[in-house]
Kinemage of the C-alpha trace (Angstrom):
@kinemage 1
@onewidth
@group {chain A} dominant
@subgroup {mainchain}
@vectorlist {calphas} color= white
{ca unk a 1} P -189.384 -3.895 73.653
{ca unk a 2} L -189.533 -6.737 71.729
{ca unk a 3} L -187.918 -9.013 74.036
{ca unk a 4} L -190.315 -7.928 77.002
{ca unk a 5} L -193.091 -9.595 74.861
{ca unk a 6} L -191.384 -12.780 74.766
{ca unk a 7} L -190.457 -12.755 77.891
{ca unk a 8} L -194.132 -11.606 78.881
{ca unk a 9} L -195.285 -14.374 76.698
{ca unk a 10} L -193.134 -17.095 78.130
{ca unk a 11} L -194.415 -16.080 81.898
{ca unk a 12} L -197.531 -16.312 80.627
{ca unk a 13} L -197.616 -19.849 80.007
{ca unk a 14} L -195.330 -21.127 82.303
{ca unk a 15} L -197.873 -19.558 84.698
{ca unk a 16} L -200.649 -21.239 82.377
{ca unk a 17} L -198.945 -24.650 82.997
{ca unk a 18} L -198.382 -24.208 86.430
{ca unk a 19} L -202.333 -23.415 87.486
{ca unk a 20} L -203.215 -26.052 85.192
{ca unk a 21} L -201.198 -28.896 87.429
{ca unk a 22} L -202.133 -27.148 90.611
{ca unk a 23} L -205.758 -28.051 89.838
{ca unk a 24} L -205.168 -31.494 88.043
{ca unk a 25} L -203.371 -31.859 91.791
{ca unk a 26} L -206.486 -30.847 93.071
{ca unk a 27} L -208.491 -33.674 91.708
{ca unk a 28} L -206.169 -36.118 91.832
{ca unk a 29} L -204.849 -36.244 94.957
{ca unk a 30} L -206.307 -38.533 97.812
{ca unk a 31} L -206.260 -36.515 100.886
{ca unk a 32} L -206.866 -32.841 102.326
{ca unk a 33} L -203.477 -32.333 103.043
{ca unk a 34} L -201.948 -33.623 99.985
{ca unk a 35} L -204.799 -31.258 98.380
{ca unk a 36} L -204.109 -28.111 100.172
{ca unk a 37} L -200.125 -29.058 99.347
{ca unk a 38} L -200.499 -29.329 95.597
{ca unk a 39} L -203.109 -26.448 95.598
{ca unk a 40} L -200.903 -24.128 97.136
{ca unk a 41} L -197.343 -24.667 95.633
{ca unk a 42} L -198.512 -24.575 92.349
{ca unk a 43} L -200.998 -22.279 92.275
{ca unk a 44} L -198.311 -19.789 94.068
{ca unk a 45} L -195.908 -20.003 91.468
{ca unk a 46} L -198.315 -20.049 88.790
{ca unk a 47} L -200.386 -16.936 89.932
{ca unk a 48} L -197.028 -14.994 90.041
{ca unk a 49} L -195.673 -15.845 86.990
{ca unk a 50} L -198.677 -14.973 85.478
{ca unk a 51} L -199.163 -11.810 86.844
{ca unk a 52} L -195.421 -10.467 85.911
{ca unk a 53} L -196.056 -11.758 82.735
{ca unk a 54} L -198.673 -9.633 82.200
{ca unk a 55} L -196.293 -7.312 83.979
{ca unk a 56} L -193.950 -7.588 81.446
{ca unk a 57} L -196.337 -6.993 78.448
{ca unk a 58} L -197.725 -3.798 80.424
{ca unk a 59} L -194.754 -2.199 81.759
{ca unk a 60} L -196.950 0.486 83.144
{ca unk a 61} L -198.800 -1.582 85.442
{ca unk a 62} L -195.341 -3.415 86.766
{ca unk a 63} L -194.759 -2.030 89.718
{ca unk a 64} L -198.486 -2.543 90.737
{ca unk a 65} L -198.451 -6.031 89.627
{ca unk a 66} L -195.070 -6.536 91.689
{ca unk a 67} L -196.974 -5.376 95.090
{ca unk a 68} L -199.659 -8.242 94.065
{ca unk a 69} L -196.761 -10.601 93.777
{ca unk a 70} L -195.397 -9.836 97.261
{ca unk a 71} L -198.961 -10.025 98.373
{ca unk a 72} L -199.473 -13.648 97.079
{ca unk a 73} L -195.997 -14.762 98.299
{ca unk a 74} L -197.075 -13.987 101.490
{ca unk a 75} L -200.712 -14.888 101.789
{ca unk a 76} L -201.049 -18.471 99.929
{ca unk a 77} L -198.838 -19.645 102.519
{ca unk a 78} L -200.589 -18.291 105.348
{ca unk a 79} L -204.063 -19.469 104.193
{ca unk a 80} L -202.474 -22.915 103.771
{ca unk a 81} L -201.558 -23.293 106.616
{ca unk a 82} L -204.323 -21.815 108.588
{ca unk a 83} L -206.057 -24.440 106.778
{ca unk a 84} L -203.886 -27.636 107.512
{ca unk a 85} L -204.196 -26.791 111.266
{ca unk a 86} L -207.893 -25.990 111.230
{ca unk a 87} L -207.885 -29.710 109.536
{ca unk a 88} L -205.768 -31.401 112.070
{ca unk a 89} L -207.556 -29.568 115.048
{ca unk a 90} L -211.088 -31.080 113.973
{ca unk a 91} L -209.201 -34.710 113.340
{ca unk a 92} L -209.137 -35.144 109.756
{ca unk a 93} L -206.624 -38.181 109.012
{ca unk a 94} L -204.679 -38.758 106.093
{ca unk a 95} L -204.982 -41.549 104.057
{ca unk a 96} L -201.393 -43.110 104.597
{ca unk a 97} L -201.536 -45.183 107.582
{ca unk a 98} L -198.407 -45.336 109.644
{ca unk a 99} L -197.251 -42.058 109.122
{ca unk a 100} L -195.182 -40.034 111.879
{ca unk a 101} L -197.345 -37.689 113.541
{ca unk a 102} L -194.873 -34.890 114.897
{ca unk a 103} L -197.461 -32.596 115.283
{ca unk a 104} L -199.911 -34.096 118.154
{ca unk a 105} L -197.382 -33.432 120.433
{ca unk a 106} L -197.418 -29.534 120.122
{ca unk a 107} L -200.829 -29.167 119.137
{ca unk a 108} L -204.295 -30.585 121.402
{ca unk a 109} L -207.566 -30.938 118.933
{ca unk a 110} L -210.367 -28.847 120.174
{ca unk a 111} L -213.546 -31.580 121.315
{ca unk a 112} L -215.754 -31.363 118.253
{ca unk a 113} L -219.021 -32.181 119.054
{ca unk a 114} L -221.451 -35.197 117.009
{ca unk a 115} L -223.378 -32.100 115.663
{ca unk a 116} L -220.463 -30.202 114.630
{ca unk a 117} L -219.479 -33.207 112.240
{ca unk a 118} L -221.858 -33.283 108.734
């Protein structure tokens, strides 16, 4: 039983440390999509090891907590992405000129209209 708390304990903060450099990442990074990338990877990881760490100290609530694990593993990436093509639909550019734009040739941007843009 012991060793579950540990184990709990050390989820706990690796999940700690993870959110923490998903939202440094947040601030610190220069464009949406590099935003949205370090948002998303870290903030994954760090929401599930945080939640079977509490998992671990509250072996009742486990299996519960594994089902909200699943869940996250399967949404963040979704909303990410839902959210990177919204971007590139309504033309937002990255900051790195030159880069190789694979994408334009799959995907047409919907005409956004001068009063759409604020």
């Amino acid at each position: 039983m012991i060793v579950l708390q540990y184990f709990g304990y050390f989820f706990l903060t690796v999940g700690t440390v993870f959110l923490f450099l998903g939202s440094l990442g947040i601030v610190r990074m220069p464009d949406l999509y590099t935003r949205i990338q370090a948002g998303t990877k870290s903030t994954t990881l760090g929401a599930m090891s945080f939640i079977l760490g509490i998992g671990l100290l509250q072996p009742d609530w486990l299996i519960k907590l594994l089902a909200v694990i699943f869940f996250i593993g399967i949404s963040n990436p979704l909303s990410s992405h839902a959210l990177a093509r919204a971007s590139y639909k309504h033309r937002f550019k990255p900051l790195i000129k030159g880069s190789v734009d694979a994408y334009k040739d799959v995907v047409v941007p919907e005409e956004v209209k001068e009063e759409d843009i604020k």
